[in-house]
C-alpha positions in Angstrom: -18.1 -24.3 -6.4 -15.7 -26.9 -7.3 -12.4 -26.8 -5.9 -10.6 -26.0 -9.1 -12.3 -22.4 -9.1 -11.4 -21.9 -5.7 -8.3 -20.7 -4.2 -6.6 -18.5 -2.1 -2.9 -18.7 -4.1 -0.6 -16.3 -4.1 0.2 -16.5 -7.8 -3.5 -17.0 -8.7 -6.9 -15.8 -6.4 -9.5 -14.1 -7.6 -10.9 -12.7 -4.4 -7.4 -10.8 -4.2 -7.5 -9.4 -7.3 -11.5 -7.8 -7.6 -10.3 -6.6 -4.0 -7.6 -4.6 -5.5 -9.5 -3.7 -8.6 -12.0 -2.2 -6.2 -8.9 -0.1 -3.9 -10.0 -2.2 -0.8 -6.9 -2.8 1.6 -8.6 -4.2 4.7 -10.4 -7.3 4.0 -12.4 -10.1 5.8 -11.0 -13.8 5.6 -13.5 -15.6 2.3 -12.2 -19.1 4.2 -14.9 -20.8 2.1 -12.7 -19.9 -1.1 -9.2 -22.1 0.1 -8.7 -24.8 -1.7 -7.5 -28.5 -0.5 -3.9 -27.5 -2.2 -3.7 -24.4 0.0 -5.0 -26.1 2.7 -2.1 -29.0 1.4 0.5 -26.4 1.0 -0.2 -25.1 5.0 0.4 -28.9 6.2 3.7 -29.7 4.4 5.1 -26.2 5.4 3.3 -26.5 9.2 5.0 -30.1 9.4 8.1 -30.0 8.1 8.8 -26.6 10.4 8.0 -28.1 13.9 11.5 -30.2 14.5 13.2 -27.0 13.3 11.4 -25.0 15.4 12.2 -27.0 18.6 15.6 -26.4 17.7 16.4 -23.5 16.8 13.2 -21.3 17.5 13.0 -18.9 20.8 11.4 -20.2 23.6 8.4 -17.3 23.4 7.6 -18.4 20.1 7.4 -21.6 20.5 5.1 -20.8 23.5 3.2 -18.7 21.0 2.9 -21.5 18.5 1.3 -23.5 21.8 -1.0 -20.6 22.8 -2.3 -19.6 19.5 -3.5 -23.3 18.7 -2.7 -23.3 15.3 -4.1 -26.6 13.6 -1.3 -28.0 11.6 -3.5 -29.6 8.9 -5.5 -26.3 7.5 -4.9 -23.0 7.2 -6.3 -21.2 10.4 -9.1 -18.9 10.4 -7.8 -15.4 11.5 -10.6 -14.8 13.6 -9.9 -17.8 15.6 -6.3 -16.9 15.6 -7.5 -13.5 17.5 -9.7 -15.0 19.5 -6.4 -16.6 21.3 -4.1 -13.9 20.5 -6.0 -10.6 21.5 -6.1 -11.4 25.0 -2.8 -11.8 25.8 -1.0 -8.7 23.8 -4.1 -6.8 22.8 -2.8 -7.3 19.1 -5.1 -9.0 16.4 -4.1 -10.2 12.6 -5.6 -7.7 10.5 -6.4 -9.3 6.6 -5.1 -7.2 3.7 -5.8 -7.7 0.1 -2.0 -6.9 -0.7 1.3 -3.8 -0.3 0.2 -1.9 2.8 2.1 1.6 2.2 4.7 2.3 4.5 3.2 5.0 7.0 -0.6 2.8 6.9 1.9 -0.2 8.4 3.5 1.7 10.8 0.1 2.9 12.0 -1.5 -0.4 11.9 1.2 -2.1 14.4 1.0 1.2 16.7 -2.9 -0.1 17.1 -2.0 -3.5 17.7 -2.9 -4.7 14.5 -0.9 -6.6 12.0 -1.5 -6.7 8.4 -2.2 -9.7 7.5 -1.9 -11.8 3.6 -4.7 -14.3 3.6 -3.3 -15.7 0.2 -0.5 -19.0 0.6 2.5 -20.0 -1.8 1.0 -22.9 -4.3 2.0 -26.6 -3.8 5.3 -26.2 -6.2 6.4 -23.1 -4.5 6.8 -24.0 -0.9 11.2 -23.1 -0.5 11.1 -19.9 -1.5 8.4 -16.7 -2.0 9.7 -12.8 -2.4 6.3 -11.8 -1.2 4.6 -12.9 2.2 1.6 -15.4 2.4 0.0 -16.3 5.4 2.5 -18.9 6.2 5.0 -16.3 6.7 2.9 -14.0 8.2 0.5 -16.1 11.2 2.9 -18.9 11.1 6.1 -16.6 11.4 5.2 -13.1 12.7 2.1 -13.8 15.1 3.3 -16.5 17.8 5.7 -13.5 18.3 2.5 -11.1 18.8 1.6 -13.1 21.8 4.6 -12.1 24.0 4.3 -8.6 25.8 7.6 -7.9 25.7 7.9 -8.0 21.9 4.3 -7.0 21.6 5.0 -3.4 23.2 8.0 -3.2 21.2 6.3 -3.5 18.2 3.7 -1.1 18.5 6.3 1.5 20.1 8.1 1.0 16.8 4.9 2.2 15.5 4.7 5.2 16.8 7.9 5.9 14.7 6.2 6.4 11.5 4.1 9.3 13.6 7.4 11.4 15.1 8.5 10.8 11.1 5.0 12.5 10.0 5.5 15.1 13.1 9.3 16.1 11.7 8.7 16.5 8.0 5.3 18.6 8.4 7.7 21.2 9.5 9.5 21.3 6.6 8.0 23.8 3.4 10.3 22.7 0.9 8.9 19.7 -1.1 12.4 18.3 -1.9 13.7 18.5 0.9 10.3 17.0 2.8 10.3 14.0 0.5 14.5 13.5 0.9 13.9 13.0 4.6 11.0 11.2 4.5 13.3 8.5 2.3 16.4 8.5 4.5 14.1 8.3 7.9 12.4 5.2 5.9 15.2 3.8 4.9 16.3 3.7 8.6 12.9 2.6 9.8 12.8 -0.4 7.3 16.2 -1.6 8.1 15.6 -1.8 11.6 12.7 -3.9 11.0 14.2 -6.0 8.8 17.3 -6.6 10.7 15.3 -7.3 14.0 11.2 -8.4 13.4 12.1 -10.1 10.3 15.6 -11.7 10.8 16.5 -11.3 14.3 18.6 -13.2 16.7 18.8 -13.8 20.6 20.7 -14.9 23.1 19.9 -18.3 24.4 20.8 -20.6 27.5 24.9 -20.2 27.8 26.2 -19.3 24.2 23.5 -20.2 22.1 21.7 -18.6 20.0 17.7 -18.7 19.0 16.1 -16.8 15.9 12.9 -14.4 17.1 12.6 -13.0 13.6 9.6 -14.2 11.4 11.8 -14.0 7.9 13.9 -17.1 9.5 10.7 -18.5 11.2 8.7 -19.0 8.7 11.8 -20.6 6.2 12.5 -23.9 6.4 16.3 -23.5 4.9 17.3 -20.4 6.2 16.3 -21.2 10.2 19.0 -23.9 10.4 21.0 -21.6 7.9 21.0 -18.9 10.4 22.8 -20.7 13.3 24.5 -23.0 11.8 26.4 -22.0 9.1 29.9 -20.8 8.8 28.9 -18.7 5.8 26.8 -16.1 8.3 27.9 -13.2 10.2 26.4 -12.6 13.4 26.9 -9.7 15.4 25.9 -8.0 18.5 22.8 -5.7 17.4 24.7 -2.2 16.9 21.8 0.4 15.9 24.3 2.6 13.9 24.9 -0.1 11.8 21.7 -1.3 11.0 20.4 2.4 10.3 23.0 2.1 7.7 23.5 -1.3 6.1 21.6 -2.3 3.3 19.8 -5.5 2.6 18.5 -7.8 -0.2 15.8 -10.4 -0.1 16.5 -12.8 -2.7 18.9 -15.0 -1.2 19.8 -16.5 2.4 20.9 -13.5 4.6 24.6 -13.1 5.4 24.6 -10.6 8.2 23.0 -11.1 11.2 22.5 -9.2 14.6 21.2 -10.5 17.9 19.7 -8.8 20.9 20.0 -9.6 24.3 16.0 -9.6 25.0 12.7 -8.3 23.8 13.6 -5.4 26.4 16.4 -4.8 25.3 14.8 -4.7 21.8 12.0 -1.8 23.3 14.9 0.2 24.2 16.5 0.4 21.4 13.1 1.3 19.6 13.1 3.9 22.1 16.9 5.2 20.6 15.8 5.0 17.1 13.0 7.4 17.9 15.3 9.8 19.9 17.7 9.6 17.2 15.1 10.6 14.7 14.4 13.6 16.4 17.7 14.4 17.1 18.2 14.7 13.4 20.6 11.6 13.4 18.4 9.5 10.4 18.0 12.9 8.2 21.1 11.2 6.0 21.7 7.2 6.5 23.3 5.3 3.6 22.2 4.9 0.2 21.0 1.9 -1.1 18.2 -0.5 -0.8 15.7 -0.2 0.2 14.0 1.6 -2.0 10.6 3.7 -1.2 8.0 3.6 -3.6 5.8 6.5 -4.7 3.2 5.0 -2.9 5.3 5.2 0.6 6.2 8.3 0.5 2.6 9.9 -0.4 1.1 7.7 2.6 4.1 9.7 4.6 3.3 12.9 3.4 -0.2 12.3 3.4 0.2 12.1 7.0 2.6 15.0 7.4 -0.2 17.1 6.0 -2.8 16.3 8.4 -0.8 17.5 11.0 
């Protein structure tokens, strides 16, 4: 097979595509079908990061990037990348052929799994994707997996997504069922977004470090994120990110930074009191928005119960 009907792209893979086709989520890794441009597009990305993350990166992932012994020249093989990974955390990149619904991604972090994209942007692509590739996702999310700390938060934030299913199997009117499952989503998504994806920590003194995989695994928006005047950065406040909306087409403008990873598992801890306590039955409109998809894999759920 020549290398011009190969490839693992995200705007173009074959593989990808007769998975979906098919309805298979969880697939294996076809590393015999990457091309040498996605194996191109992983080194300029991998190279091109490193100075920025000595910079501006948090000291556990940059001690992840070390243990997970990423090679910078070719996109790794997830089953090596779990060979290093799984025995420090117990978590292991999990291949998906696309969208994992909302309460099957929950679920999947609460067993120490992460869903991960085995497709990578193509060569002309490499500033900016809306959709994750496996840059963003092994290169961004998983050095973070090999800390404990973060590791235990994330899967406690898993559990969420079952005290969600838990709360709205008591409820018998379908409207109302379906209304909270959007508003306790909403909450739930914003959370991640404003902590696993674009995240902030306190450094040595005053600085600050990024910990989130969205400013990772982006080359612009890592320096973006300390350095410009243009962001707000605030101490996290889980009221307010419960409640503030976000969009994901341009570099963020509001930011919120954590103490620690333990502080970060205690606030998981709050957002799951608080969702018992009724407190995310009626956050604030806006994005984002739950697909039909999400809230059947919630309900779905809810009904097993």
């Amino acid at each position: 097979m020549t290398s011009s009907m190969m490839g693992l792209t995200t705007n173009h893979a074959l593989f990808i595509e007769n998975a979906q086709k098919s309805g298979e989520l969880y697939i294996t890794q076809p590393y015999e079908l990457y091309s040498d441009e996605n194996h191109e597009a992983w080194r300029r990305l991998y190279s091109r990061m490193m100075g920025s993350w000595e910079q501006y990166a948090n000291p556990r992932f940059q001690q992840g990037i070390s243990s997970l012994c990423l090679s910078p020249d070719r996109v790794p093989r997830l089953s090596e990348v779990n060979q290093f990974l799984s025995p420090l955390t117990g978590f292991q990149a999990k291949p998906v052929s696309g969208y994992v619904p909302a309460f099957l991604f929950f679920d999947c972090l609460r067993n120490r799994e992460f869903p991960t994209t085995i497709t990578i942007r193509p060569l002309d692509s490499l500033d900016y994707l809306p959709e994750p590739d496996i840059f963003h996702d092994i290169a961004g999310h998983v050095p973070m997996h090999t800390d404990l700390a973060f590791a235990d938060a994330l899967a406690r934030f898993g559990d969420c997504a079952h005290t969600a299913a838990d709360i709205v199997a008591s409820i018998t009117d379908e409207h109302e069922k379906v209304r909270r499952v959007v508003s306790i989503f909403k909450a739930l998504a914003r959370f991640f977004w404003f902590t696993v994806e674009f995240g902030l920590m306190r450094g040595p003194g005053s600085s600050l470090k990024a910990y989130g995989s969205g400013l990772l695994s982006s080359y612009g928006e890592l320096a973006h994120c300390i350095e410009s005047r243009e962001v707000q950065r605030f101490p996290v406040q889980l009221e307010w990110i419960v409640n503030q909306y976000f969009e994901i087409d341009h570099y963020q403008p509001l930011l919120f930074v954590v103490d620690s990873f333990e502080h970060l598992f205690e606030m998981v801890g709050t957002l799951e009191k608080w969702m018992l306590d009724g407190k995310l039955d009626n956050v604030a409109p806006g994005e984002p928005q739950m697909s039909e998809q999400d809230v059947a894999s919630f309900l779905h759920a809810s009904e097993a119960r």
